[in-house]
C-alpha positions in Angstrom: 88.7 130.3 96.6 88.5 127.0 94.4 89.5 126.9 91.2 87.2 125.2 88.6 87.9 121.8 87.5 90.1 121.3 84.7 88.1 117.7 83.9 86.2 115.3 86.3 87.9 112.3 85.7 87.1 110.3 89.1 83.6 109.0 87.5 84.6 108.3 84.4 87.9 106.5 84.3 88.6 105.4 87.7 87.5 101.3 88.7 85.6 102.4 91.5 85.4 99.2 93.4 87.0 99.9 96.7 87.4 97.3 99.8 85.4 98.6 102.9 87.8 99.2 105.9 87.1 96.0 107.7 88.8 94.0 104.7 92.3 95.8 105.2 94.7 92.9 106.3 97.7 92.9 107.4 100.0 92.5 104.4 100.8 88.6 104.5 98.8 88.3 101.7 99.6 89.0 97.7 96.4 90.8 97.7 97.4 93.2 100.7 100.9 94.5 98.9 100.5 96.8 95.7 103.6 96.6 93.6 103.8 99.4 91.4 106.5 99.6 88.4 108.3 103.0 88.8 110.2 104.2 85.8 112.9 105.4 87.3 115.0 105.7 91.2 113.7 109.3 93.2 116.4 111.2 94.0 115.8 111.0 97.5 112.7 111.5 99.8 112.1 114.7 101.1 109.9 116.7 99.0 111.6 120.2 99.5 114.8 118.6 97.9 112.9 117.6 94.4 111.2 118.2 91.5 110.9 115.1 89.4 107.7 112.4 89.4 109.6 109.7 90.4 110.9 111.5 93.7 107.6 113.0 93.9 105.3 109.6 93.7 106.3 107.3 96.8 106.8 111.2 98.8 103.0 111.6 97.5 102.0 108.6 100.0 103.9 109.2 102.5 103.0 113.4 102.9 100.2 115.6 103.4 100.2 119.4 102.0 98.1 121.9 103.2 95.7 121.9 100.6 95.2 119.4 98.0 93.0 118.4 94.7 90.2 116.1 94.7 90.9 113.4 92.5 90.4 112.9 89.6 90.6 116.7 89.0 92.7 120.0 89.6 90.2 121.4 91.8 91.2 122.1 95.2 89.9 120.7 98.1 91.1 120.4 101.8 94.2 118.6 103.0 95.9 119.1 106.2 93.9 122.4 106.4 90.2 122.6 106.3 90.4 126.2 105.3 92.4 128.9 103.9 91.4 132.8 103.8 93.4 135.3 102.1 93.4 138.9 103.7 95.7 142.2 103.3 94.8 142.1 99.2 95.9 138.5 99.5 99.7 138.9 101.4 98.5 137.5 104.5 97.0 133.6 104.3 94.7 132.2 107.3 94.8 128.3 107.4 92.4 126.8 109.6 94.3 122.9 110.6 93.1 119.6 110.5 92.6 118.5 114.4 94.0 115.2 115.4 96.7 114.6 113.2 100.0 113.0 114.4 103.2 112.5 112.4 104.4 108.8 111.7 106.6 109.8 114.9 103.5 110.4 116.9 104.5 114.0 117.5 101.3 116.4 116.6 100.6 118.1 113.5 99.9 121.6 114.7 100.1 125.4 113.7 103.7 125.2 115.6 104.6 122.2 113.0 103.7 124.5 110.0 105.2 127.5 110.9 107.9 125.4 111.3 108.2 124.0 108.2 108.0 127.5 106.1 110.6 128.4 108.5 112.8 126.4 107.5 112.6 126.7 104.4 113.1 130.2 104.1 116.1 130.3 106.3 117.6 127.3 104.4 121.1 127.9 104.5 124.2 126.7 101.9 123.8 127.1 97.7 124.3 122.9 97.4 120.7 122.5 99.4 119.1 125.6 98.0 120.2 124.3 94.4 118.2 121.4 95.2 115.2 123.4 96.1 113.6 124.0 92.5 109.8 124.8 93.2 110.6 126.7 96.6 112.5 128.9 94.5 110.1 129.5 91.6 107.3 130.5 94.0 108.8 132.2 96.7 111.4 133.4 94.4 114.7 134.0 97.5 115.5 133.3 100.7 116.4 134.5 103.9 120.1 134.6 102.6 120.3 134.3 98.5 123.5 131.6 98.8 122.6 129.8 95.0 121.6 130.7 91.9 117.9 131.6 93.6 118.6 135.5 93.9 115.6 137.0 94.2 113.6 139.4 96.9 111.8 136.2 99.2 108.1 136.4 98.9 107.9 134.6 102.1 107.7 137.3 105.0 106.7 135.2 108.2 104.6 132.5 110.1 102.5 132.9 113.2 101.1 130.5 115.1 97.7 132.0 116.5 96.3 129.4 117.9 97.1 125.2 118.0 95.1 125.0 114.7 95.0 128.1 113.2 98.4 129.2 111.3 98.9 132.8 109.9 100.9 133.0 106.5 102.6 136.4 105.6 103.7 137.3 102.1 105.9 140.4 100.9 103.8 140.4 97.8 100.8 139.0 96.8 101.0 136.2 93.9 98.8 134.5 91.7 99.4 130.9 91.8 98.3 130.8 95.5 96.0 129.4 97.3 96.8 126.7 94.7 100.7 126.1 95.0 100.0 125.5 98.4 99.2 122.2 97.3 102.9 121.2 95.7 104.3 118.2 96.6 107.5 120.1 97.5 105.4 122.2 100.0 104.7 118.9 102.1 104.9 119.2 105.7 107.3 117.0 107.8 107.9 116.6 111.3 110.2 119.0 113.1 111.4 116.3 115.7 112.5 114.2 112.6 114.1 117.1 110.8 116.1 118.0 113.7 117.0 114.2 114.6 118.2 113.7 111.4 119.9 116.5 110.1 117.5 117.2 107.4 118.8 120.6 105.8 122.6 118.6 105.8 122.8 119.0 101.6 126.4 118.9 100.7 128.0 118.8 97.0 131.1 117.4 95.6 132.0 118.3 91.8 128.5 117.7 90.0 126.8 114.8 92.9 124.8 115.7 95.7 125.1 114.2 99.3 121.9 114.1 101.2 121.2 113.9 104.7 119.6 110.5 106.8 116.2 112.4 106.8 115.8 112.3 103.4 117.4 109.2 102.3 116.3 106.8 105.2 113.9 108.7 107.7 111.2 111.0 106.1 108.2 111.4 108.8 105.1 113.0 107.0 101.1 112.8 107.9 100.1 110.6 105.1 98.3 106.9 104.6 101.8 105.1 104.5 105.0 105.4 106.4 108.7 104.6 105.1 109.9 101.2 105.8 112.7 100.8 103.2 114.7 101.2 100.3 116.5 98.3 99.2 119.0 99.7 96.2 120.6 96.3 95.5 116.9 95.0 94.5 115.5 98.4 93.7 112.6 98.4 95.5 110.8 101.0 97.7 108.8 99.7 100.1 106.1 101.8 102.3 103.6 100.5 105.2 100.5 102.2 106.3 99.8 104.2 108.8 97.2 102.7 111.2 97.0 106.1 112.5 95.5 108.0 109.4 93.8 111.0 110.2 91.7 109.9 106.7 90.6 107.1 104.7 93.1 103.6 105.8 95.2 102.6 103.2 93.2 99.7 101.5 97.0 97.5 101.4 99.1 97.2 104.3 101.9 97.3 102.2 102.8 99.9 99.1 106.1 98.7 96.6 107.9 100.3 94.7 109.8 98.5 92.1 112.3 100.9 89.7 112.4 99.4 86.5 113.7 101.9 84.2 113.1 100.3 80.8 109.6 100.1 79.7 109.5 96.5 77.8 110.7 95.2 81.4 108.1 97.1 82.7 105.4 95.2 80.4 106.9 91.9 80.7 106.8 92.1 84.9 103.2 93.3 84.3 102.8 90.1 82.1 104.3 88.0 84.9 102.3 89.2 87.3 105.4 90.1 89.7 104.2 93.8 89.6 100.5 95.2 89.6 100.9 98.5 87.7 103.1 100.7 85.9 103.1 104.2 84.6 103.2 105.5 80.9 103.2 102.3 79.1 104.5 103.2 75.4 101.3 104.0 73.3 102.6 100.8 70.7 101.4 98.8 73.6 98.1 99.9 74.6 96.2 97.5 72.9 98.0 94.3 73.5 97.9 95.4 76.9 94.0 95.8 76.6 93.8 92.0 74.6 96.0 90.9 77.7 93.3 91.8 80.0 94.9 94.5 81.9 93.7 98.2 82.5 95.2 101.3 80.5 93.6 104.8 81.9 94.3 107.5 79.9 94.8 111.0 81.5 94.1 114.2 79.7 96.9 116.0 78.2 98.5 118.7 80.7 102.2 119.1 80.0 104.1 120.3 77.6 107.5 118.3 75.8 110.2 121.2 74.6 113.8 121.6 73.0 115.8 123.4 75.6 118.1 125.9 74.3 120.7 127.3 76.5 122.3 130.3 75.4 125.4 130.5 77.5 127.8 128.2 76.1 127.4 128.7 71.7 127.0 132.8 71.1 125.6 132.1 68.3 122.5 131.0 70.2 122.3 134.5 71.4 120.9 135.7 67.5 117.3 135.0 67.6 117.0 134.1 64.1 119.6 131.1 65.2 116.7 129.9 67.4 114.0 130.4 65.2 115.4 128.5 62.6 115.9 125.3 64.8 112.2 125.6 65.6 111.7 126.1 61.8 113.7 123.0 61.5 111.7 120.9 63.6 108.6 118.7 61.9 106.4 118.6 65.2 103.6 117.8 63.2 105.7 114.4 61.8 106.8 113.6 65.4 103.5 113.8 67.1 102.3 111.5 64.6 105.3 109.2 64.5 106.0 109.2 68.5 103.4 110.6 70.5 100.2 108.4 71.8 97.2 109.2 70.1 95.4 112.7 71.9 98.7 114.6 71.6 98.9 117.5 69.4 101.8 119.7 68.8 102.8 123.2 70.6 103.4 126.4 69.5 103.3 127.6 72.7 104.1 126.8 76.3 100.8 126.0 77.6 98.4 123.1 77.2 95.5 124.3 75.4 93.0 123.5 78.6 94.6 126.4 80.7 94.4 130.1 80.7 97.0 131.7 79.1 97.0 130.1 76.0 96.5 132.0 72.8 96.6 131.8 69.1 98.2 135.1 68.9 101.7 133.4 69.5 104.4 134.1 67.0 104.5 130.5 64.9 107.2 128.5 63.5 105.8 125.8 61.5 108.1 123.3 60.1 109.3 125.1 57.1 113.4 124.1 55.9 113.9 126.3 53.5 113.1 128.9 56.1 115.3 127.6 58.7 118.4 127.6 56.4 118.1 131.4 55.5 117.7 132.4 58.7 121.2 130.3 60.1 122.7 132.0 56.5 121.4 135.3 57.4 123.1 135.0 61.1 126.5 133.9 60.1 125.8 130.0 61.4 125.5 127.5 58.4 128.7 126.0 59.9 126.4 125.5 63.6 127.3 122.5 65.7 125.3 122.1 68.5 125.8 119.6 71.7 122.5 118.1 72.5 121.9 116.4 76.0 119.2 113.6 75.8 118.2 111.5 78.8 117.9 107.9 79.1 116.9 105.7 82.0 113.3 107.2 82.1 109.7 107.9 80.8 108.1 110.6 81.5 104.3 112.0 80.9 105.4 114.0 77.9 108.3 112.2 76.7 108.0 108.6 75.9 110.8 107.5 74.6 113.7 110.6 74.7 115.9 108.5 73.0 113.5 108.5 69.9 112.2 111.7 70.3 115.7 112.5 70.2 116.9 111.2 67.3 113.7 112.3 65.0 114.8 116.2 66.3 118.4 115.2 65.4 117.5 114.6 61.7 115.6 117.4 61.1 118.2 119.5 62.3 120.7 117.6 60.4 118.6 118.3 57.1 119.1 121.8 57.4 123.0 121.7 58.0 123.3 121.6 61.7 125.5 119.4 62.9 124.7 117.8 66.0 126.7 115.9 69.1 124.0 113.5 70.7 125.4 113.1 74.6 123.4 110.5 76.3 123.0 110.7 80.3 121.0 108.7 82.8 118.2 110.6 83.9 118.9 110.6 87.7 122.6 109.9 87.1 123.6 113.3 85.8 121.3 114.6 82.9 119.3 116.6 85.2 122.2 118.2 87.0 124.0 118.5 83.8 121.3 120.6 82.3 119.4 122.2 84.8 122.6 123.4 87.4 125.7 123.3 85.4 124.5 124.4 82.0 126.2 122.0 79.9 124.2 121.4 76.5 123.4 123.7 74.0 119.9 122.0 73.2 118.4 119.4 75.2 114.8 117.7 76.2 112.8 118.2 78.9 109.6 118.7 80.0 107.0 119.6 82.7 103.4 118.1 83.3 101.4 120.7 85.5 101.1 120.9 89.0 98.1 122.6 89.2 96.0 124.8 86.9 97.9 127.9 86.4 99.6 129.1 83.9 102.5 130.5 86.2 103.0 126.9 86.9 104.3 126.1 83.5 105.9 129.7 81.7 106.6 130.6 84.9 108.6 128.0 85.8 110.8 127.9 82.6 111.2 131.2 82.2 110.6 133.4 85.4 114.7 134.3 85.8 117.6 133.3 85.0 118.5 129.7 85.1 121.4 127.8 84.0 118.9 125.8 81.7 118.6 128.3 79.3 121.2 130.8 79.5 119.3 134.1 78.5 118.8 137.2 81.3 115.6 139.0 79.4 114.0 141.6 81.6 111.2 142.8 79.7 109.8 138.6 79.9 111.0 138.8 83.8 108.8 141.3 84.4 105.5 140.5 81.8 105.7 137.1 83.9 106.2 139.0 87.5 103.5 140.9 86.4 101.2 138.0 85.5 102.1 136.3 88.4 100.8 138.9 90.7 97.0 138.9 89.5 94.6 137.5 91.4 91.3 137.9 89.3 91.0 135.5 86.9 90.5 138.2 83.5 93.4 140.2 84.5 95.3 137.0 85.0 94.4 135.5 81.6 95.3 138.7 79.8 98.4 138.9 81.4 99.5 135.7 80.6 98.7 135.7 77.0 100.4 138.9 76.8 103.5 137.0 78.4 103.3 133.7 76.2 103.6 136.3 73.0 106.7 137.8 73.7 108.1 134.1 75.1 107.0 133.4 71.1 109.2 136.2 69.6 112.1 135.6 71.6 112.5 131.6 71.7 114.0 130.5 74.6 113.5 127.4 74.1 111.0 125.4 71.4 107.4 124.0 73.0 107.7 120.4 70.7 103.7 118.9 71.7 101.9 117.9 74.9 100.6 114.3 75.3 97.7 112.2 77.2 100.0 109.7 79.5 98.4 106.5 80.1 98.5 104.4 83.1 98.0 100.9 83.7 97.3 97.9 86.1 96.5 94.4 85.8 92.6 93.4 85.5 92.3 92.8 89.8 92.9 96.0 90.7 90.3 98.5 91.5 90.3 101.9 92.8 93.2 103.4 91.1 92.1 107.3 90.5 94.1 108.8 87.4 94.3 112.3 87.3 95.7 115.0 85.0 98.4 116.1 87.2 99.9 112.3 87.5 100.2 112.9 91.3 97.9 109.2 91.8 97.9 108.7 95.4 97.1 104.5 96.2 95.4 104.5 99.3 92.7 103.4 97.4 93.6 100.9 95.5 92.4 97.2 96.2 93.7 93.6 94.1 91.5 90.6 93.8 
């Protein structure tokens, strides 16, 4: 049941020098604390309640899924289960458990634990927490009780706990993207004694902010190689410990940091200084001053896609088709890859990196063309359009960046053809996310998505498996092309599917694919061990300094 490599990147890009256990320390020492530069604050840190990297990477270290991907790679390999058997044409999933692993509470890991876990989840009551539960919803598609905007028939059917270690997954339907999805971050198991203890499925909202509960702001208890210590908002770090009691490898640092620094120039000059050790997606003007300065800069392979959002709901004339075309008409991707992008990206016609089934040259294509664009907005009745365009700031992300400047090259195209076009500026984790992706706000706006594993339901699925308030468009006939891909489980008949699925996406435009990009990371010349990997979930239990 595992999928083939996208890429082996573990040989070839990863500093493979590696501290044997016996060197660990205890984190007195500058060379036993990794300080990593994060772009930007997570939202909070329990992994059912997200679906952003920056929420994701310090959860990554401190949680264990089920299964997992060797590094380097999207192949799958074991995590907390050694083994996973699909039965019942793939409804019913057998996972075999990893014996002798505790929580950071010192409460077992057990079948009892994971049944718990999909428990709650499915039976996750109140819209404000299951509004908050983005990749539960796209996989298993509804709950026990539908209270959000998740309204779907739940794909999750029960959990039995055979035996200590052997746990019994049952699905109403078979889908495609498992045994795989079983590895999201968001699927992470916690401890039930800390869930109940504190609170965890309290989510309440007020207005447009979310209030979360002590679990996942002060108290999240996984299985992984570091445990929570702190977060210190007033000096913005994050700062993690390891877990002596490992069922793996040991940490190599007895101490993991996490210092949010949202602009990327500050990032560089703290690498200069030396007062952090690493930082991700470094701008691609830097790369090779930061090579001349000595320091490492790893460059993943491209697997995300950058798009224009369109959200239908607010502007009718968004509703006319040749409205949309004509703004990806409008766009010069070709110009912006070349003007913004690091060198390896390429532009999109399409909603899928090139490197994973699905993708086809039989897409409908919009090539940069003006003239085109402006008789199509003449032909619909919308030379006059004026459009509100939501643009993040406060973050860099794999396939964005700089949104600000990605922004404003998208503004003047679409100026050039007569749009007119109100630039509204958020902070990424202060309201652009909420503003776009739960309240619906914009008319256009950017985002993006690097891939969590390789499947194309990952990515088209995602953005356009049902309604969502991001886009604004209720379009059966791509609901059910994408239900229907979704629910193959041979690879040919899953591939067919989807490029069937990713044409009609093309003719209706939803939403315009802009380019995908290889992000780089990097650290300063002592540190070894550092694994990229395509899906930018680096885990740093392996990393050494000096």
């Amino acid at each position: 049941m595992r999928r083939i490599a996208l890429i082996g990147l573990a040989g070839a890009l990863a500093v493979t020098t590696a501290a044997c256990a016996s060197e660990r320390g205890s984190g007195d020492s500058a060379s036993d604390t990794f300080i990593f530069g994060a772009a930007g604050a997570p939202k909070n840190f329990d992994p059912i309640f997200n679906d952003d990297g920056e929420s994701f990477r310090p959860a990554r270290q401190m949680f264990d899924t089920l299964v997992t991907y060797k590094p380097g790679t999207t192949e799958l390999e074991g995590g907390l289960a050694t083994a996973w058997t699909p039965s019942n044409g793939n409804t019913t999933w057998t996972f075999t458990l990893r014996q002798g692993v505790k929580f950071h509470d010192g409460t077992p890991f057990n079948a009892a634990a994971v049944c718990f876990n999909f428990d709650r989840w499915y039976n996750m009551k109140g819209a404000a927490a299951q509004s908050q539960m983005i990749y539960y919803g796209d996989v298993f598609e509804g709950f026990a009780q539908n209270e959000g905007d998740i309204s779907g028939d739940p794909v999750y059917k029960s959990c039995e706990a055979k035996d200590e270690h052997t746990a019994v997954l049952n699905l109403n339907k078979a889908k495609g993207a498992f045994p795989d999805a079983f590895g999201l971050t968001s699927l992470s198991m916690s401890s039930p004694d800390a869930l109940k203890k504190y609170d965890a499925d309290n989510v309440t909202q007020s207005g447009e902010a979310f209030t979360y509960p002590a679990y996942a702001t002060d108290h999240p208890t996984g299985t992984g190689p570091y445990k929570f210590e702190s977060f210190d908002k007033a000096n913005n770090t994050i700062t993690l410990v390891r877990n002596e009691d490992y069922w793996g490898e040991k940490a190599k640092t007895a101490r993991l940091i996490f210092k949010i620094i949202p602009d990327e120039n500050a990032r560089k000059q703290e690498l200069a200084a030396g007062t952090i050790d690493g930082y991700d997606f470094p701008s691609p003007a830097d790369y090779n001053s930061l090579k001349q300065a000595g320091d490492q800069v790893l460059i993943r392979p491209a697997f995300n896609i950058l798009y224009l959002g369109i959200n239908q709901k607010n502007n009718p004339k968004l509703q006319d088709v040749r409205v949309r075309k004509a703004i990806e008409f409008a766009i010069n991707k070709d110009q912006l890859v070349k003007n913004r992008m690091p060198s390896g990206a390429y532009p999109q016609d399409q909603f899928l990196p090139n490197n994973v089934p699905g993708y086809t040259p039989a897409v409908e294509k919009h090539s940069y063309n003006a003239d085109t664009a402006r008789q199509l907005l003449a032909e619909a009745g919308a030379s006059d359009l004026t459009l509100n365009f939501y643009v993040p700031t406060e973050v860099t992300r794999p396939y964005m960046p700089n949104p600000v400047d990605i922004a404003a090259a998208i503004t003047d195209d679409l100026k050039a053809v007569g749009i007119k076009v109100n630039v509204v500026q958020e902070p990424w984790n202060g309201g652009y996310k909420d503003s776009v992706q739960k309240a619906g706000k914009h008319d256009l706006h950017l985002l993006g998505w690097t891939g969590d594993y390789a499947d194309p339901g990952n990515f088209v699925g995602t953005f356009f498996g049902r309604t969502k308030p991001e886009f604004g468009f209720d379009n059966p006939q791509i609901f059910d092309a994408l239900s229907n891909a979704d629910a193959q489980t041979t690879p040919e008949t899953k591939k067919s599917a989807y490029e069937s699925a990713s044409v009609l996406i093309s003719q209706y435009v939803p939403a315009v694919p802009i380019s995908s990009s290889p992000p780089g990371i990097v650290v300063r010349s002592d540190v070894q061990g550092l694994i990229p990997t395509p899906l930018t979930d680096e885990r740093f239990y392996t990393v050494t300094k000096g």
